[in-house]
C-alpha positions in Angstrom: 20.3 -83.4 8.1 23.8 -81.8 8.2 26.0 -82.2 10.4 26.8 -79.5 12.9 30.1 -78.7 11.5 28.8 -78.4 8.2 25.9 -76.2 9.4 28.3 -73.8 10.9 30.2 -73.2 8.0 27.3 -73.1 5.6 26.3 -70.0 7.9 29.9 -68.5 8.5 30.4 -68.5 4.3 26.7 -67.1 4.7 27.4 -64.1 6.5 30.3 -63.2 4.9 28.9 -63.1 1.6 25.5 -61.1 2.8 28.1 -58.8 4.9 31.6 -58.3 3.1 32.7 -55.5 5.9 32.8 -57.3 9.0 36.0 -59.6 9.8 35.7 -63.0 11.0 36.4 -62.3 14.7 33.2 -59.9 14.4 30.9 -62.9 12.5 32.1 -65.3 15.3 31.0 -62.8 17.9 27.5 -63.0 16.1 27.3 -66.4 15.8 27.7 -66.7 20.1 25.0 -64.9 20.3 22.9 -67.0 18.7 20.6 -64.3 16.7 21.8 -63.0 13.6 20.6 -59.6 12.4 21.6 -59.6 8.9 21.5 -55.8 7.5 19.6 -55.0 4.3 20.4 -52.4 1.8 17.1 -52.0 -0.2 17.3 -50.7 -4.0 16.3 -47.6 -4.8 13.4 -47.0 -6.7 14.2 -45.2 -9.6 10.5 -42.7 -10.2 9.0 -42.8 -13.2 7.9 -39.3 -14.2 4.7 -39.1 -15.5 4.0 -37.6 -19.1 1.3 -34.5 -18.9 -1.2 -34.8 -21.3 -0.2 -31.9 -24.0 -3.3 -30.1 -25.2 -3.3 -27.5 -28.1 -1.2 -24.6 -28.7 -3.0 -21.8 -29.0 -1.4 -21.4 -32.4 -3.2 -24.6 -33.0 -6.7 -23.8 -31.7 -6.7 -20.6 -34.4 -5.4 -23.2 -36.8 -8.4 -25.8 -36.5 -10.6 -22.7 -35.9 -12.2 -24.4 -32.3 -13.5 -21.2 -31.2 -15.1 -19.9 -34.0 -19.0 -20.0 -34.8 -20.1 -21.2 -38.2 -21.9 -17.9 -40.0 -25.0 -20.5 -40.5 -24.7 -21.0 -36.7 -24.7 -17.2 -36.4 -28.5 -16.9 -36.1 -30.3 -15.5 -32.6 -33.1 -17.7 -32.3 -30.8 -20.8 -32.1 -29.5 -19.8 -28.6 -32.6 -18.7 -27.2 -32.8 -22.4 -25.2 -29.3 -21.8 -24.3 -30.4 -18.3 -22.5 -33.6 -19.9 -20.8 -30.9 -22.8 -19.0 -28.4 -19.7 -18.1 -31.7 -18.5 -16.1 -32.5 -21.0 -14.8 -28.6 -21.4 -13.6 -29.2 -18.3 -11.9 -32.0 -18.6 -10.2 -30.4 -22.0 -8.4 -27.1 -20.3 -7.9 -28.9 -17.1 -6.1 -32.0 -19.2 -4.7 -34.3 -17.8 -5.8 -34.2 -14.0 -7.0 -36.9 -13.0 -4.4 -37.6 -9.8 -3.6 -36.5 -9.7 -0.1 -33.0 -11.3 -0.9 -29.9 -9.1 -0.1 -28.2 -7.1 -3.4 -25.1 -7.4 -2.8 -25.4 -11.2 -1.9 -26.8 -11.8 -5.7 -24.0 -9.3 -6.9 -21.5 -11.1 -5.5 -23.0 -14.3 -6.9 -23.1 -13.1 -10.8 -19.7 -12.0 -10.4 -18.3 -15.3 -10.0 -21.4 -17.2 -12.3 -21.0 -18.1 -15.8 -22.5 -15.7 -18.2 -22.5 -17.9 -21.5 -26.7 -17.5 -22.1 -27.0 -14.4 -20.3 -28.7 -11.3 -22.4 -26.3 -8.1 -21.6 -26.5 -4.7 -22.5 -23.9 -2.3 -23.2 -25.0 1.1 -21.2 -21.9 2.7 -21.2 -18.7 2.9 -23.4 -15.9 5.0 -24.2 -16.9 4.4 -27.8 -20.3 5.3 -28.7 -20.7 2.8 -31.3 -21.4 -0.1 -28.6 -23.8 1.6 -26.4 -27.3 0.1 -26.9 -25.7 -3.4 -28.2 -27.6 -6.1 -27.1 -27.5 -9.8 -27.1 -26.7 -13.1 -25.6 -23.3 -14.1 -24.6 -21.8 -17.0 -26.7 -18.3 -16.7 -25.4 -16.3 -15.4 -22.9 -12.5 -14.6 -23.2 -10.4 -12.6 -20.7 -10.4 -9.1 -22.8 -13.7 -9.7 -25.3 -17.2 -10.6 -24.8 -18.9 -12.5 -28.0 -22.3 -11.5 -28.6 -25.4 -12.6 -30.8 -27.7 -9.5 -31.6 -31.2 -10.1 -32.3 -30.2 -9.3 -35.7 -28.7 -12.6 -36.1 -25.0 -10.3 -36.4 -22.3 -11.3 -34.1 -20.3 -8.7 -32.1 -16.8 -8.7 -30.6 -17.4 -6.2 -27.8 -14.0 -5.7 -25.5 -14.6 -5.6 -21.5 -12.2 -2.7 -21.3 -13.8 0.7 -20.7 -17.2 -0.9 -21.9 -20.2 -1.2 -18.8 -22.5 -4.2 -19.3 -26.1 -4.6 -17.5 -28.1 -8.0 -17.3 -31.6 -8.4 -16.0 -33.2 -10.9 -14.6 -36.6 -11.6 -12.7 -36.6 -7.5 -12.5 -33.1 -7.7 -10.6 -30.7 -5.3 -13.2 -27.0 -5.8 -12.9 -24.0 -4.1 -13.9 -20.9 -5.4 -15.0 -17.8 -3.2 -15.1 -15.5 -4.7 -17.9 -12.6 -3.1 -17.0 -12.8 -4.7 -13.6 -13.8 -8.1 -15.5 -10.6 -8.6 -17.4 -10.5 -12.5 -16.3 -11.7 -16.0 -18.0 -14.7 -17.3 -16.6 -12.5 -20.5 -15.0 -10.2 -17.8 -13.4 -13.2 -15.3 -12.3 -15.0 -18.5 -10.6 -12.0 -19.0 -8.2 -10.9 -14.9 -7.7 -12.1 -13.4 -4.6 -14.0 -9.8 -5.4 -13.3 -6.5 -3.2 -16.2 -4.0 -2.7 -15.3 -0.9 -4.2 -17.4 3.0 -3.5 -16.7 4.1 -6.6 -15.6 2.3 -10.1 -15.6 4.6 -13.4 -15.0 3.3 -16.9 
């Protein structure tokens, strides 16, 4: 063991290595006490930022052509199953389209549901060329609807000026595009005003 002496200045050299500041009058002070409270000056932590996950440009999605259907995929009957799921989707989301239930509660509903699989009907239209179109949904952007006619012939119908019904279980619902013009993930989260009156 050391001896006292040695032990003192072991701890005096100590504490005026871990605390450069203080003068020796102020270490003896410290050492009277007999407790020592050395002060610590933690290291920062430098934050690593994290890197975000780039996805595609959309100068790169019309580049690898992601959102474009294959004319041999162009064919009606092939997304007949997909329609029958979209149904059933419905039906889930509005529990059950009974008779007794509430309009505006299913309204409300379909406005925020997904409509890739439903079968819509253009009824009205600023351009006569798209009334009576009619088809399933394949895809849904925020200005154009993408639609597959019984005809196997895929139509780029724009939501603007354009009024779209569905029907379902006898339930008919219409669909004001100008008042549409959102993605489907955006739509899902927007919160929808009742309005008396909407025109094209």
């Amino acid at each position: 063991p050391q001896s006292p002496e040695k032990a003192n200045t072991f701890v005096h050299a100590f504490l005026k290595r871990s605390m450069p500041k203080m003068k020796d009058e102020a270490i003896q002070d410290m050492l009277t006490r007999k407790a020592v409270v050395l002060e610590h000056y933690p290291q920062k932590k430098v934050k690593q930022k994290r890197k975000k996950t780039k996805g595609f440009t959309a100068k790169q999605r019309r580049e690898l052509r992601l959102f474009e259907i294959e004319p041999e995929q162009q064919r009606y009957a092939i997304f007949l199953p997909l329609h029958e799921l979209w149904k059933q989707y419905i039906r889930d989301l509005c529990h059950g389209l009974k008779p007794d239930a509430q309009p505006h509660m299913i309204q409300s509903k379909l406005l925020k549901a997904d409509l890739h699989g439903a079968i819509v009907t253009v009824t009205k239209s600023k351009c006569p060329s798209y009334i009576g179109i009619t088809g399933i949904i394949l895809q849904e952007f925020k200005h154009i609807f993408k639609i597959i006619t019984k005809e196997d012939k895929l139509k780029v119908v724009p939501k603007l000026n354009n009024v779209f019904s569905l029907e379902l279980d006898g339930f008919i619902s219409y669909i004001y595009g100008s008042k549409f013009l959102f993605r489907a993930s955006e739509r899902s989260a927007k919160k929808f005003k009742l309005k008396g009156t909407i025109d094209l």
